[in-house]
C-alpha positions in Angstrom: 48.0 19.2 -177.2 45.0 21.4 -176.3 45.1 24.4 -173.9 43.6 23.0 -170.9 46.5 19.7 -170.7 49.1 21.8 -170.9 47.9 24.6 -168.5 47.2 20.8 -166.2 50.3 19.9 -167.2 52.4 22.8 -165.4 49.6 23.1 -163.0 51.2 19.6 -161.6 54.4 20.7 -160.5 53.6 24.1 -159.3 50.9 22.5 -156.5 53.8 19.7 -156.2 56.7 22.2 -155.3 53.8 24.8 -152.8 53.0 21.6 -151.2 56.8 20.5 -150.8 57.5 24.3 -149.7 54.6 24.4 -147.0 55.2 20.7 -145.6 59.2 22.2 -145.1 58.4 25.6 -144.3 58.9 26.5 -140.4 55.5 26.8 -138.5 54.7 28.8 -135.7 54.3 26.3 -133.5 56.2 24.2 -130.6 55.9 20.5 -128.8 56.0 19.1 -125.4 57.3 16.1 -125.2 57.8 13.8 -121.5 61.0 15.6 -120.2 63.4 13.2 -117.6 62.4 12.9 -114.0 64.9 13.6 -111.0 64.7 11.3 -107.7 65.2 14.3 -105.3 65.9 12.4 -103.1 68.5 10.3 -104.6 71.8 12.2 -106.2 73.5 14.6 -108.4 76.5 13.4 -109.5 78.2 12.1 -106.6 76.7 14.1 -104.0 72.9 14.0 -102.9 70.5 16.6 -104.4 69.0 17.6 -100.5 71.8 18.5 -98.1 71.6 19.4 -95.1 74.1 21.5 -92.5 72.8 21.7 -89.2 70.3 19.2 -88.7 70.0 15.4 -87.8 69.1 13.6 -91.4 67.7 10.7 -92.1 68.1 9.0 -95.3 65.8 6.1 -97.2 65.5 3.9 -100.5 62.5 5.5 -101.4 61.7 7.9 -104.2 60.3 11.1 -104.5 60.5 12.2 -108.8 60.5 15.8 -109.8 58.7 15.7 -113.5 60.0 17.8 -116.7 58.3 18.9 -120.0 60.9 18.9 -123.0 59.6 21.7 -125.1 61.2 22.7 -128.4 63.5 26.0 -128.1 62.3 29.7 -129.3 64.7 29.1 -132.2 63.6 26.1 -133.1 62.3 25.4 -137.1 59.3 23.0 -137.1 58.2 21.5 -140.1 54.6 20.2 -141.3 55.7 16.6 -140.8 57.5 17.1 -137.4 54.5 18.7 -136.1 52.0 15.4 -138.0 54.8 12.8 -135.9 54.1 14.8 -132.6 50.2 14.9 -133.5 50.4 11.1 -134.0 51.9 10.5 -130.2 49.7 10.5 -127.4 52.2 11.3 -125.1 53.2 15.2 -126.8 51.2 17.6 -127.6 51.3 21.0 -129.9 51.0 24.5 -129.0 51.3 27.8 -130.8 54.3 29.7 -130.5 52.7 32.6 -128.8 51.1 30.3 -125.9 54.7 29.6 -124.9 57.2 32.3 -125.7 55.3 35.5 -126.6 56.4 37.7 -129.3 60.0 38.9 -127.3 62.4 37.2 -126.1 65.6 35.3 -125.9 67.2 32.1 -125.3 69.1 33.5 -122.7 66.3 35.5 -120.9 64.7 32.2 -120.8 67.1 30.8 -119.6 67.6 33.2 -116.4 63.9 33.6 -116.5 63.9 29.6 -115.7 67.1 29.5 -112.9 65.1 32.6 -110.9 62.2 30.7 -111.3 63.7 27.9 -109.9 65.9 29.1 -107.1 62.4 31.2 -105.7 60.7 27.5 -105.4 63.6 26.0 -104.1 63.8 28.4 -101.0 60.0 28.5 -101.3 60.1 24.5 -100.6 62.3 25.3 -97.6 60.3 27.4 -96.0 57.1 25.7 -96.8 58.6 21.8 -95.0 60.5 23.6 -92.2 56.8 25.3 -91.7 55.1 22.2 -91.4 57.4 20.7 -89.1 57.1 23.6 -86.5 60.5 25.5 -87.6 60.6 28.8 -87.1 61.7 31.1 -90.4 62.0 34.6 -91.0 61.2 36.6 -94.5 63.2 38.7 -96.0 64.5 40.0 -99.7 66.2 37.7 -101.3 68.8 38.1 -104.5 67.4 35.4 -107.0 69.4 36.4 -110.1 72.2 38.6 -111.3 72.8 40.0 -114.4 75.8 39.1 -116.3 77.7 42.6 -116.9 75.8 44.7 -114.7 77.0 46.7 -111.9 76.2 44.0 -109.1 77.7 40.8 -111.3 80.3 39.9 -108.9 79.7 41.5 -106.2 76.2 40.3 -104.8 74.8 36.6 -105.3 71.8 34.6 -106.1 70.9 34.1 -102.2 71.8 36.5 -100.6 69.4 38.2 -98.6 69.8 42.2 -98.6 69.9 43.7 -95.2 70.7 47.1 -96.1 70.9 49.4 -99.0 71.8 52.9 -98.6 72.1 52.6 -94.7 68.3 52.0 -94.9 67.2 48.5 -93.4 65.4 46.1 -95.5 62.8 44.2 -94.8 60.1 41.9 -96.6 58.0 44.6 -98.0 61.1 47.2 -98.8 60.8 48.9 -101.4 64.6 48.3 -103.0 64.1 50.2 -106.6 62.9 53.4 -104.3 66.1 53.4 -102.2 68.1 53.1 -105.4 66.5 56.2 -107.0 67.1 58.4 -104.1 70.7 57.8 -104.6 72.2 60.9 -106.7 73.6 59.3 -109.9 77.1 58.4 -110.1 77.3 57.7 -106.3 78.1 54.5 -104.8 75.4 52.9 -102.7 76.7 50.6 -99.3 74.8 47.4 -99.7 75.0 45.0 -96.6 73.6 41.3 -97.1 73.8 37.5 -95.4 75.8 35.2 -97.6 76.1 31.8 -95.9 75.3 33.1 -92.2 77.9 36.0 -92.9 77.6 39.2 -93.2 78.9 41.3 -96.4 79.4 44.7 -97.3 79.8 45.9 -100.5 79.8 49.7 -102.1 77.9 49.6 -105.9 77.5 52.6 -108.5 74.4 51.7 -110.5 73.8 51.9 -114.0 71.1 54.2 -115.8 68.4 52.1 -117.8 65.5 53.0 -119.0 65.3 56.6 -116.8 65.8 54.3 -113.4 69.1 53.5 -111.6 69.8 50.0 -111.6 72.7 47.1 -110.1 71.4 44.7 -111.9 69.5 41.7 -109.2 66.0 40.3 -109.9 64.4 40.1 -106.0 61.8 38.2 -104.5 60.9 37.6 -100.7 63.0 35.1 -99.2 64.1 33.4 -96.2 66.3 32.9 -93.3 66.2 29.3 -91.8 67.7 28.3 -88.7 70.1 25.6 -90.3 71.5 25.3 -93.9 69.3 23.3 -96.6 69.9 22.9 -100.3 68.8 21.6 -103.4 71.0 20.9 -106.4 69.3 20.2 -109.6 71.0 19.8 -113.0 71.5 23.4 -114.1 69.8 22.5 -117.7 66.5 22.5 -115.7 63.9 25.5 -114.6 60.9 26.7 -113.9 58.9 26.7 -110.4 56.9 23.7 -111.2 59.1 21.1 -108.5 58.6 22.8 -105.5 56.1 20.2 -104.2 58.7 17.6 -104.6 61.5 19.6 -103.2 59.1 20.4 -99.9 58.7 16.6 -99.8 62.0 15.5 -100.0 62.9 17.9 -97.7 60.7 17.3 -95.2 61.4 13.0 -95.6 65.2 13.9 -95.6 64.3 15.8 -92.1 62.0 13.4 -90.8 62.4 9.5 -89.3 61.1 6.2 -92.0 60.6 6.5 -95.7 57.5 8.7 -96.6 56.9 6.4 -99.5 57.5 3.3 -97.8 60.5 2.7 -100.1 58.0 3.0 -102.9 58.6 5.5 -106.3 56.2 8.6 -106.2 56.6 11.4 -108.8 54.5 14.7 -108.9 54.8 18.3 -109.8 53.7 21.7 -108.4 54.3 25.4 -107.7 54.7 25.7 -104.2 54.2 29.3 -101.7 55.9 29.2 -98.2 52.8 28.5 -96.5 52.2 25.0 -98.5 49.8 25.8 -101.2 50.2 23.6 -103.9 49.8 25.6 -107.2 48.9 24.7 -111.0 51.9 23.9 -113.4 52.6 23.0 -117.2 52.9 20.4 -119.4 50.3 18.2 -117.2 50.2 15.3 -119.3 54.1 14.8 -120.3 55.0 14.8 -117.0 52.6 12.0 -116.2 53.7 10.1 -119.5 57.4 10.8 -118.1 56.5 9.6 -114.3 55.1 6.4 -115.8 57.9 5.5 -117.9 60.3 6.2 -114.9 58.1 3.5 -113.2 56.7 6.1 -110.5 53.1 3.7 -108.7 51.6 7.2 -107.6 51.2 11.0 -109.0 50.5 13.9 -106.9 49.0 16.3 -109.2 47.7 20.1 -108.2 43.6 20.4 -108.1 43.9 23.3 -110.9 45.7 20.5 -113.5 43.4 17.6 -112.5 40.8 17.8 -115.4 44.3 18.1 -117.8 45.7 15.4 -116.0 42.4 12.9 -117.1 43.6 13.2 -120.4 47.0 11.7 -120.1 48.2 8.0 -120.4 48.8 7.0 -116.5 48.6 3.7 -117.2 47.9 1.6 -113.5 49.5 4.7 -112.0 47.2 6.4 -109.5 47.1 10.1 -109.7 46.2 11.9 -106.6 44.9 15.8 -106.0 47.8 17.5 -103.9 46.1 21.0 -102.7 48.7 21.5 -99.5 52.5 20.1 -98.9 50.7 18.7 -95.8 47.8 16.9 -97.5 50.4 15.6 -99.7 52.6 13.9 -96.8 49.3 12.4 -95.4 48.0 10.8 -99.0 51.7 9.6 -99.8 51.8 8.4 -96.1 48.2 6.7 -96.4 49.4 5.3 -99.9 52.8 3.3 -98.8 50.5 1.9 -95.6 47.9 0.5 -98.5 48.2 1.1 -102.2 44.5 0.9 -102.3 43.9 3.4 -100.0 41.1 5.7 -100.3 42.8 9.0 -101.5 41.4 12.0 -103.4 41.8 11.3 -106.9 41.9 13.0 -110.0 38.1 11.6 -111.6 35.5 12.7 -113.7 34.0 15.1 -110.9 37.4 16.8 -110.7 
């Protein structure tokens, strides 16, 4: 046996066992894949996802869909050939690690990063369908989430709105962490909010974290409404990107007639209290998701229309959603006549 065969010889398995190694070796990587779809308007359980205290409903055999991505977890090991089965569907996609969850991080920071997120475009969809029927709302600061083991966990709660801190008044542009600070350290701090139209008081000593004094809340600008609205979701699901189809199913749940016309519509969409419509993730799963839930039309944001092109729609029409109240108009226009003009996602998008 010369030299070269055997040096080929043992060359063999050594490319055989890197190739083996790389093909199972985790890559940095994750996949979307189409996530479930919610009919808002439809129920959770055995209660309905909108309810509403205070206010004449009026309910419908319609459907409005909320869309989802299913996108693998930060711990999650992908292999070469789980990422080449993903490459092969036309309905997933890849993207690198980074894109999606940085380089810090945790499941459960994700997690409460995702339940924020959603509670802020839950209220946000309140606001923005009371708005556009004519409702008067007032803004204020609004307790989104609570950190487990902090000073305020149990004491304060996601929705409350924060009327006072330190015998200071709050309003929407308060300046909370500034009111904390001036508190000498070790001293409680009164804290008066609204919790379900009452009023609560309750005396917290923050913590010290990172040089600042702290209770533990994550804030945003919320709202008071005149009557009581809410949204329950599954608690496995996140992220700001419903809020069109919560302002739509609140605002048919408020409103006389089916605004589909008894028809399935799906969408997705940040939404702000004023009704902007705003660009989301994960374009073309949801679409691929809507369609297999057998949704006829797709409301997707302007920003996400050339995205949207490229998924699989099939005969489903997928219309440019800019405002909650251009939505109601091209949903409206679309039950009256399916082949209504409307403003749709094409090649000039």
């Amino acid at each position: 046996m010369t030299q070269r065969t055997l040096a080929a010889l043992l060359a063999v398995p050594l490319f055989v066992a890197l190739g083996l190694y790389i093909a199972i070796s985790p890559l940095p990587y994750v996949t979307y894949a189409p996530g479930l779809t919610v009919n808002v308007l439809g129920d959770n359980g055995n209660k309905p996802i909108i309810t509403v205290q205070g206010h004449r409903t009026y309910r419908d055999s319609g459907e409005l869909r909320m869309t989802t991505v299913s996108v693998t977890e930060r711990n999650a090991k992908l292999d070469l050939f789980t990422l080449l089965r993903t490459w092969a569907s036309r309905d997933d996609a890849i993207y690198p690690y980074a894109i999606q969850y940085g380089d810090s991080g945790s499941q459960q920071q994700d997690a409460q990063q995702g339940q924020v997120e959603m509670v802020t475009s839950q209220d946000s969809a309140v606001a923005a369908a009371l708005t556009q029927l004519g409702i008067n709302i007032h803004a204020g600061i609004e307790i989104v989430g609570v950190t487990p083991g902090m000073p305020a966990d149990g004491q304060l709660q996601v929705r409350d709105i924060l009327r006072s801190v330190a015998g200071h008044p709050v309003g929407p542009k308060t300046d909370v962490g500034a009111l904390l600070q001036a508190v000498p350290a070790g001293t409680p701090v009164p804290i008066v909010v609204d919790r379900n139209g009452h009023r609560v008081r309750v005396s917290i000593t923050p913590t010290t974290k990172a040089g600042h004094q702290v209770v533990g809340i994550t804030l945003q600008v919320g709202y008071t409404f005149p009557f009581k609205v809410s949204v329950a979701i599954p608690d496995n699901i996140g992220g700001p990107s419903a809020g069109l189809m919560f302002a739509l199913s609140i605002y048919d749940t408020l409103t006389p007639g089916s605004l589909t016309g008894g028809q399935v519509v799906a969408g997705t969409g940040t939404i702000t209290a004023d009704g902007t419509v705003g660009e989301i993730g994960g374009i073309q799963q949801k679409i691929a998701g809507a369609r297999q839930d057998g949704a006829h039309l797709f409301l997707v944001p302007p920003a996400n229309c050339a995205d949207a092109l490229g998924g699989d729609n099939g005969s489903m029409r997928l219309v440019k959603a800019p405002t909650l109240s251009k939505a109601i108009s091209e949903v409206q226009a679309w039950s009256a006549n399916h082949d209504a003009p409307l403003p749709s996602c094409g090649a000039s998008s």
